[in-house]
C-alpha positions as CSV (number, residue, x, y, z in Angstrom):
1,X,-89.0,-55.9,16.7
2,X,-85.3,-56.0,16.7
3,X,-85.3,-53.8,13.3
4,X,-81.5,-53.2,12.3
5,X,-82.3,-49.6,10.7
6,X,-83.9,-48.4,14.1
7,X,-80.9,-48.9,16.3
8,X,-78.5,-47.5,13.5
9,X,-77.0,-43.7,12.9
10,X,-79.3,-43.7,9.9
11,X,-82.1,-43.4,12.4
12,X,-80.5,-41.2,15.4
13,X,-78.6,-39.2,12.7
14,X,-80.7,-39.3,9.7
15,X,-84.2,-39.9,9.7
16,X,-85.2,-38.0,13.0
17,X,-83.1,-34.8,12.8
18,X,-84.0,-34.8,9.0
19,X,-87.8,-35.4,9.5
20,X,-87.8,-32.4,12.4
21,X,-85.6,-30.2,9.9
22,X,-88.0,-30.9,7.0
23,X,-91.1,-30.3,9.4
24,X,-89.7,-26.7,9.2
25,X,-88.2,-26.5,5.8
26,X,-91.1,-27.7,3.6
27,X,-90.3,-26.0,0.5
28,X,-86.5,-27.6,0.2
29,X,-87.4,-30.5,-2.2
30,X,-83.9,-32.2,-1.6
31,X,-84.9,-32.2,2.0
32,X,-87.8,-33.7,1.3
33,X,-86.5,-36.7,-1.3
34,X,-83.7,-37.4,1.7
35,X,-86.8,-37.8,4.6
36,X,-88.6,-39.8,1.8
37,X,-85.6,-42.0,1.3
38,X,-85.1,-43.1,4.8
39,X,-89.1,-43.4,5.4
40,X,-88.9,-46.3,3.2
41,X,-85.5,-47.8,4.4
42,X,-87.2,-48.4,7.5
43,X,-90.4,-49.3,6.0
44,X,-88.6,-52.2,4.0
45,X,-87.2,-53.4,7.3
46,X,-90.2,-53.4,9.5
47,X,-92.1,-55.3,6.2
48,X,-89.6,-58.1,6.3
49,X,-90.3,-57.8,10.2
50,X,-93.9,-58.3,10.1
51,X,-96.5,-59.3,8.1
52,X,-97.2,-57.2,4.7
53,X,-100.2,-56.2,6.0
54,X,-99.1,-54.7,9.2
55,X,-100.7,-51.3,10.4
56,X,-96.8,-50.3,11.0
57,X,-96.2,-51.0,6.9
58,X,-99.2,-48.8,5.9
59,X,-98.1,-46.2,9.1
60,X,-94.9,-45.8,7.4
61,X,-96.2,-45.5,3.8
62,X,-98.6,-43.0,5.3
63,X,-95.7,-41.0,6.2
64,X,-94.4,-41.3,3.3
65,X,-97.5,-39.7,1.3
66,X,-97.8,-37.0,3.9
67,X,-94.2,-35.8,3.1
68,X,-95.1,-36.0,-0.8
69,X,-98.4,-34.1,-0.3
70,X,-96.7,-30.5,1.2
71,X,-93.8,-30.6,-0.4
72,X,-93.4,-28.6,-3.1
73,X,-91.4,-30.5,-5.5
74,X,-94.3,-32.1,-7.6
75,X,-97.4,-30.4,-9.3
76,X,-100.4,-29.4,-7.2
77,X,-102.3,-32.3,-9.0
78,X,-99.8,-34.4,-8.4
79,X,-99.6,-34.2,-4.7
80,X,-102.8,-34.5,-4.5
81,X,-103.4,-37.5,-6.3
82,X,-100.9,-38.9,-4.5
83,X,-102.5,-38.4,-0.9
84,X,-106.1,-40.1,-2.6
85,X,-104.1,-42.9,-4.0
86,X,-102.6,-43.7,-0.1
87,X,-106.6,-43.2,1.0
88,X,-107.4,-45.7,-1.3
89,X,-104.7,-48.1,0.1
90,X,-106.1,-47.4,3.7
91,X,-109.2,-47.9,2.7
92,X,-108.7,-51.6,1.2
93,X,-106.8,-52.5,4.2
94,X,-109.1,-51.7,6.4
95,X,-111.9,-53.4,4.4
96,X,-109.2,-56.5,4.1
97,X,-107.5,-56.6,7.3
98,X,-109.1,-54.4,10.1
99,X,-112.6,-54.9,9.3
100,X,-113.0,-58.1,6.9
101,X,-116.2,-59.3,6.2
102,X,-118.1,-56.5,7.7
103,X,-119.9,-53.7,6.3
104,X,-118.2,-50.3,7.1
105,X,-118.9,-46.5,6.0
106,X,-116.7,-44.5,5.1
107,X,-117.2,-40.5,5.9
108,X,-115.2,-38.0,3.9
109,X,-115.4,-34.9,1.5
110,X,-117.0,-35.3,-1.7
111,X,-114.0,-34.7,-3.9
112,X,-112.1,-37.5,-1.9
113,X,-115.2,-40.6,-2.4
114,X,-116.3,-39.4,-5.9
115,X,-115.2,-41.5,-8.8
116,X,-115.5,-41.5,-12.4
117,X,-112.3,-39.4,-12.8
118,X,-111.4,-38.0,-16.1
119,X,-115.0,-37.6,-17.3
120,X,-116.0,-34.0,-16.6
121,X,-116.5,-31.9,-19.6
122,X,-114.6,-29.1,-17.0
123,X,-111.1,-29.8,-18.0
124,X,-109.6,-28.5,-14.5
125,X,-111.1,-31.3,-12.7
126,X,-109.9,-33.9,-15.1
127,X,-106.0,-34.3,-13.6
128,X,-107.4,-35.2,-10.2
129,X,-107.8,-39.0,-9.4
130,X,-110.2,-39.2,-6.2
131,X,-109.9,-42.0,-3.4
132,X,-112.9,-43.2,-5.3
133,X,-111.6,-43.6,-8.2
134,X,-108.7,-45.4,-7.3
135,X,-110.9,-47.5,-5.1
136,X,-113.4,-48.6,-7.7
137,X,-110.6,-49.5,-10.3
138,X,-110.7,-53.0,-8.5
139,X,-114.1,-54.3,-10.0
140,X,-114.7,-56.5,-7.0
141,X,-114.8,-53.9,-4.3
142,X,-117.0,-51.4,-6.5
143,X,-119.4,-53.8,-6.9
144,X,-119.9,-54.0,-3.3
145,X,-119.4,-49.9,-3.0
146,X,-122.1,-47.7,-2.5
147,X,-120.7,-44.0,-2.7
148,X,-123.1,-41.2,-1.7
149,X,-122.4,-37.3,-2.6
150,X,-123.9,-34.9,-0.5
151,X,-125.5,-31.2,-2.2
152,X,-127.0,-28.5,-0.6
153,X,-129.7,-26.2,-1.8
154,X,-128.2,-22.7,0.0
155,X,-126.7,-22.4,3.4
156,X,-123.9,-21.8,4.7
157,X,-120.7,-24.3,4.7
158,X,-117.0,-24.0,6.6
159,X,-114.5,-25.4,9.3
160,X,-113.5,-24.7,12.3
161,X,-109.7,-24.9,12.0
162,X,-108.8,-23.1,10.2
163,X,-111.6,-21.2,10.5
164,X,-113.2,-20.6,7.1
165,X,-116.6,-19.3,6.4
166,X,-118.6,-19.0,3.0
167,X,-122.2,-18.8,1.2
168,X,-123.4,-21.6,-1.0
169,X,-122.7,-19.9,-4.2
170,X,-125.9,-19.4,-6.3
171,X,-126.8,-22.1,-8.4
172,X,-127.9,-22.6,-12.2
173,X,-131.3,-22.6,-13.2
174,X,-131.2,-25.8,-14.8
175,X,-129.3,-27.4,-12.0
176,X,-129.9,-30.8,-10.0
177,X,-130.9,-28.4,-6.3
178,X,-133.5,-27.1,-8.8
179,X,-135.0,-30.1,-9.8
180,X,-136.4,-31.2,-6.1
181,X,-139.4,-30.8,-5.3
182,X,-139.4,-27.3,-3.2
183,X,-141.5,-28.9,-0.4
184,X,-138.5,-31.6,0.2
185,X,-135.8,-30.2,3.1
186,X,-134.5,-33.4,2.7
187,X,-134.2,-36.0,-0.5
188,X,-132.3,-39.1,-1.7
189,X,-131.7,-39.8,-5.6
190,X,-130.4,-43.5,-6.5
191,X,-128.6,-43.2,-9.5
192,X,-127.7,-46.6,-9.2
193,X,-131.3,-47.5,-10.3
194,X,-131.3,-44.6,-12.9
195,X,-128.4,-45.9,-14.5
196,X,-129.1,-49.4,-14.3
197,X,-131.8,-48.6,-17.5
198,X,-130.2,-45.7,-19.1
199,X,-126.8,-46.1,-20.3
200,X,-126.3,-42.7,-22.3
201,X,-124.1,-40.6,-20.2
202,X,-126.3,-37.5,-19.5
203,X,-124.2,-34.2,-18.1
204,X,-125.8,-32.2,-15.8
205,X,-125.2,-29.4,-13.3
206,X,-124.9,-30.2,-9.7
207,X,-123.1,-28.9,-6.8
208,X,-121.0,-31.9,-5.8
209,X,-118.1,-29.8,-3.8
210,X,-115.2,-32.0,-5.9
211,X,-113.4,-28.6,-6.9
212,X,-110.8,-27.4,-4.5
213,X,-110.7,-24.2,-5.3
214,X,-114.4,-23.3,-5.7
215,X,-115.9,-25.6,-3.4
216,X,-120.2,-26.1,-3.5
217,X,-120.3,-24.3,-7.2
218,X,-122.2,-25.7,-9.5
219,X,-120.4,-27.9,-12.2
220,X,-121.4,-30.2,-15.1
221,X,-120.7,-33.4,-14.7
222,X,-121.7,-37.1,-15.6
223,X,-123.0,-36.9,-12.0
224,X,-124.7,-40.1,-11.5
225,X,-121.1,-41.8,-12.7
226,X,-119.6,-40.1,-9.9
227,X,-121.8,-40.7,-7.4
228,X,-124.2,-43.7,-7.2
229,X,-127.0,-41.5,-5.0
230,X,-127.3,-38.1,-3.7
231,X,-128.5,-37.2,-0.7
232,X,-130.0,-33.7,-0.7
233,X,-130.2,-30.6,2.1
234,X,-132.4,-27.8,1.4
235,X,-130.5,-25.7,3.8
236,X,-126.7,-26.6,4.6
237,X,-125.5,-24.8,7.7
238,X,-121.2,-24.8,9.1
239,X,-119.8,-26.4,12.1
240,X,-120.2,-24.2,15.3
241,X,-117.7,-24.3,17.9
242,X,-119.1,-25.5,21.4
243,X,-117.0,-24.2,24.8
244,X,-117.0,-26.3,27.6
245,X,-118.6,-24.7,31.0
């Protein structure tokens, strides 16, 4: 691509040695401001290379939010935010470059598609900014975004790696779960519809997995704000790991 910064010391000598030193020093926040620095000295190059809307621009800026995310220099929240803002970036260009004019979904947690950021009457969710949220900021694209949250009745949820395990914490009375009919094992609520003749903002409980730390508990919430359906399971169940014969 003929890049000058690539065939330069501050590539041989800087970025590489300093990106493998930071990979083990995660925690040294001048460490991590120097990697960050020459991450986007070679992103400004390869830019001017190729078009603005090459995957090697948005690789590089990827990079560049992945160092910000585990370092520890900036506020949980703030990392955080950061990573869903960079999601939200991916996401338009694949909807505007990768993918234009077709109809894609999108599969991911709960807390990273929700919207409506800012509005829960919880105030520990209110510093995050979701994926979603950034996403639907551009009125043109929510308009043609439909974002679906997933709830479980009871069941069990984890991962694999690392491996993780927990019970559906037990849910209020007067929660969403509740409100389905006890026949259903499956259900779908359009809150798009709901909303579309009721404009009051109605806060309810629901088990929409946005909160990090206490993931499937019940919360209140504008709920059908931040989701525009649900699509219920009676009984969730976790990942199993498969071994090949």
């Amino acid at each position: 691509m003929g890049i000058p910064f690539l065939s330069s010391p501050a590539y041989t000598d800087g970025l590489l040695p300093t990106l493998e030193q930071w990979l083990k020093e995660k925690k040294d926040t001048g460490l991590a401001a120097r990697t960050i620095h020459l991450l986007r000295e070679l992103r400004d190059q390869v830019a001017v290379h190729l078009e603005k809307d090459d995957f090697w621009v948005y690789y590089l800026d990827n990079q560049v939010a992945t160092v910000k995310e585990l370092s520890s220099g900036l506020s949980y929240w703030d990392r955080a935010n950061y990573r869903d803002r960079q999601m939200a970036a991916n996401l338009r260009w694949l909807l505007d470059v990768r993918y234009k004019d077709e109809k894609i979904i999108v599969w991911a947690a709960n807390a990273h598609i929700s919207k409506y950021a800012g509005h829960y009457p919880n105030d520990i969710l209110n510093p995050m900014t979701s994926m979603g949220t950034y996403f639907c900021r551009d009125t043109a694209w929510k308009k043609k975004t439909y974002i679906l949250g997933f709830t479980a009745h009871h069941g069990k949820a984890g991962r694999l790696y690392p491996p993780t395990f927990l019970e559906i914490p037990k849910l209020e009375k007067n929660s969403y779960e509740n409100w389905v009919n006890p026949g259903y094992n499956y259900a779908f609520t359009d809150f798009r519809k709901y909303n579309l003749n009721n404009k009051n903002e109605e806060v309810f409980f629901l088990s929409g997995a946005i909160r990090t730390t206490q993931v499937h508990k019940s919360d209140k919430a504008v709920w059908n704000k931040v989701f525009d359906g649900i699509f219920f399971i009676r009984e969730m169940y976790r990942c199993k790991e498969m071994k090949a014969d």
